[in-house]
TIPA-415692 format. One record per residue: residue in one letter; x, y, z of N, C-alpha, C in turn. Coordinates in steps of 0.2 Angstrom, whole numbers, padded with zeros to 4 digits, always signed. Example, Ala and Ser with C-alpha at 12.3 -4.5 7.8 and 13.67 -1.06 7.14 Angstrom:
TIPA-415692
a+0066-0028+0039+0062-0022+0039+0066-0016+0039;s+0064-0011+0035+0068-0005+0036+0064+0000+0039;
end
This chain:
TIPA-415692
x+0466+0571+0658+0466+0565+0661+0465+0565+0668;x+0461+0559+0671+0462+0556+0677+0469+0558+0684;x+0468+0560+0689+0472+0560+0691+0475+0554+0694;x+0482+0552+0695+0481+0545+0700+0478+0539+0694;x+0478+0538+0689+0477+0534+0686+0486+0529+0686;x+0484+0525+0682+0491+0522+0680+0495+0522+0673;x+0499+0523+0673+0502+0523+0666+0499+0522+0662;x+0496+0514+0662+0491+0512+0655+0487+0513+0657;x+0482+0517+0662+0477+0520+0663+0476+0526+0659;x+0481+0531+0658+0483+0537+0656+0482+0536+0648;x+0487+0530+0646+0488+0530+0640+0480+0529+0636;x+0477+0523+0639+0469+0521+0638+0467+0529+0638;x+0467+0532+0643+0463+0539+0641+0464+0543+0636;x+0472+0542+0634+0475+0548+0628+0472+0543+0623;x+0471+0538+0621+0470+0535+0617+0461+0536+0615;x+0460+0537+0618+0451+0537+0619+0449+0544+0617;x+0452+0551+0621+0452+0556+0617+0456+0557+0611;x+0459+0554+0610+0464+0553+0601+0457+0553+0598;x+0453+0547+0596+0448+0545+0593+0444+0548+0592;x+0440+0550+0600+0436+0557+0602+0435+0561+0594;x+0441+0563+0595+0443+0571+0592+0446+0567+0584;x+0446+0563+0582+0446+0562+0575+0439+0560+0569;x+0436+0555+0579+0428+0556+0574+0425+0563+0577;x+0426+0568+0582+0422+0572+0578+0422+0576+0572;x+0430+0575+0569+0435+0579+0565+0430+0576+0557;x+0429+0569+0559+0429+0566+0551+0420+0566+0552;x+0416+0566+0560+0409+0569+0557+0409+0574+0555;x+0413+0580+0558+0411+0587+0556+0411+0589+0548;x+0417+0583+0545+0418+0586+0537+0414+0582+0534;x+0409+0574+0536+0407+0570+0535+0411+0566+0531;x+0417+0564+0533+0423+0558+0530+0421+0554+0531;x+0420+0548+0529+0414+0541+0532+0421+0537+0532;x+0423+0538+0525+0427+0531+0525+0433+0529+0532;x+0436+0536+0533+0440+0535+0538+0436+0534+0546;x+0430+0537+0545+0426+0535+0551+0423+0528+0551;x+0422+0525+0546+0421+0519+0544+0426+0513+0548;x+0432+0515+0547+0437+0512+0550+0437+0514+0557;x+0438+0518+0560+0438+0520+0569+0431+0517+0570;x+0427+0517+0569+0420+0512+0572+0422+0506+0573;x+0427+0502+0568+0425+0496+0568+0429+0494+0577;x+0432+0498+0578+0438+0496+0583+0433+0501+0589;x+0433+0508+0588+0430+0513+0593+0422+0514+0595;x+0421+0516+0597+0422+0517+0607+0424+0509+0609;x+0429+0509+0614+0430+0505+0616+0428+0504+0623;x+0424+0496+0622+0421+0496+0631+0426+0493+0635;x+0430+0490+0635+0436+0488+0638+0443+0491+0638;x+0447+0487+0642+0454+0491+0637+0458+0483+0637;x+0456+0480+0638+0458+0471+0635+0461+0471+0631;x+0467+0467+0630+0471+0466+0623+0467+0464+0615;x+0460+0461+0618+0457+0460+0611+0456+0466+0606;x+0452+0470+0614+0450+0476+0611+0454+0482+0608;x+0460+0482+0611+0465+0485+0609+0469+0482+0602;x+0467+0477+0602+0471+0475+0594+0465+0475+0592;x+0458+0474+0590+0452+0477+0585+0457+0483+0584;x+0456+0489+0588+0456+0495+0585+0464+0497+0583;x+0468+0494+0584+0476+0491+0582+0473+0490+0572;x+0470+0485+0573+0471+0483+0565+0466+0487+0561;x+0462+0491+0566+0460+0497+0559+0462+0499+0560;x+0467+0503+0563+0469+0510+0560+0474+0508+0555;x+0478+0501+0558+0483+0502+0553+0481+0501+0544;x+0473+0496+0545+0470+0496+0539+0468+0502+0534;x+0470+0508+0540+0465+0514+0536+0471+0519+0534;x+0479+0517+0538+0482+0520+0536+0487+0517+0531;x+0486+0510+0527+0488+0508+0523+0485+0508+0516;x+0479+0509+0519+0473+0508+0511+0470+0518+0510;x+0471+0521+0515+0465+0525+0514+0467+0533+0515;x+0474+0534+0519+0476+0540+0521+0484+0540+0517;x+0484+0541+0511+0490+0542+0508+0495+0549+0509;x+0491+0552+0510+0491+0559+0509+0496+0559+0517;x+0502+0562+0517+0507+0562+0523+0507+0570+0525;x+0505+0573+0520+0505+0580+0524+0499+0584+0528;x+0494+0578+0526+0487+0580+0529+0487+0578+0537;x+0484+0581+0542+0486+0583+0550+0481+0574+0551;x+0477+0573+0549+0472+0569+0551+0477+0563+0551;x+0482+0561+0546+0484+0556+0544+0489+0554+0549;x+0493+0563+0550+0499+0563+0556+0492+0561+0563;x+0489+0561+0565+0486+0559+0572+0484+0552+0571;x+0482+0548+0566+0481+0540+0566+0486+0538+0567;x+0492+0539+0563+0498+0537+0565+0502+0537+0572;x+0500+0542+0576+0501+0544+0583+0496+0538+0587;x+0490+0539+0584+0487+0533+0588+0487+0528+0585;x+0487+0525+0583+0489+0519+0580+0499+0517+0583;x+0501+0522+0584+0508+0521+0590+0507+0519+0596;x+0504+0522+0599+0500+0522+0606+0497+0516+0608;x+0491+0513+0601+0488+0508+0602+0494+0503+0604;x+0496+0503+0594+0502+0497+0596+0505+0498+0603;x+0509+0503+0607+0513+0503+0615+0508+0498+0617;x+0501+0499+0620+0498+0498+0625+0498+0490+0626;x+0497+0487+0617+0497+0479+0614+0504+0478+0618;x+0508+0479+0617+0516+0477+0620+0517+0477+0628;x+0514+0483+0631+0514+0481+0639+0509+0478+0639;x+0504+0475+0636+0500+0471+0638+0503+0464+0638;x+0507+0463+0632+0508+0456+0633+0517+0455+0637;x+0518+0460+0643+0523+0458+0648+0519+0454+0653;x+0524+0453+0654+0521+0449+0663+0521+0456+0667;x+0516+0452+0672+0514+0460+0678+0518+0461+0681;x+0522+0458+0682+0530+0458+0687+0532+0463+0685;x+0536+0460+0678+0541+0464+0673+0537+0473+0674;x+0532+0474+0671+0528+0479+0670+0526+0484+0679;x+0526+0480+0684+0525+0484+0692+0532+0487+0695;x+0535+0487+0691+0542+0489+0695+0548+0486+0696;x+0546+0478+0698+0549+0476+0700+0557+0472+0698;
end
């Protein structure tokens, strides 16, 4: 990460490498269907609320229809992002006040 970034700077970056490293993970075995689902939301060119709920409602779509399996690692890291996503939705929709300190 960025040094001197901001909180939800930081988190945008963890979030962006999460993905990174899931689609290499599901190019390298060539898993489509779950890479199917992180396209629809990932690379993200912004970090906007919109943008961040796209990729909010596929994971959760992929972790509801397509990753049953609990003990598989890939499953535990969408759920982790798919965490994070949601946090990031939540501080977005405070007031800036609330969210700067103050």
């Amino acid at each position: 990460m960025v040094p001197y970034l901001s909180e939800r700077e930081n988190s945008i970056e963890h979030v962006n490498a999460m993905c990174l490293h899931l689609f290499d993970r599901w190019c390298e075995t060539r898993t489509v269907v779950p890479l199917t689902y992180l396209l629809r939301g990932w690379p993200m060119m912004n970090s906007d609320p919109e943008t961040l709920r796209r990729l909010g409602t596929a994971l959760r779509e992929l972790r509801r229809q397509h990753l049953h399996d609990s003990n598989d690692a890939a499953f535990q890291e969408v759920c982790e992002l798919s965490d994070c996503v949601e946090d990031l939705l939540i501080l977005s929709s405070l007031p800036t006040w609330l969210t700067s300190g103050w």
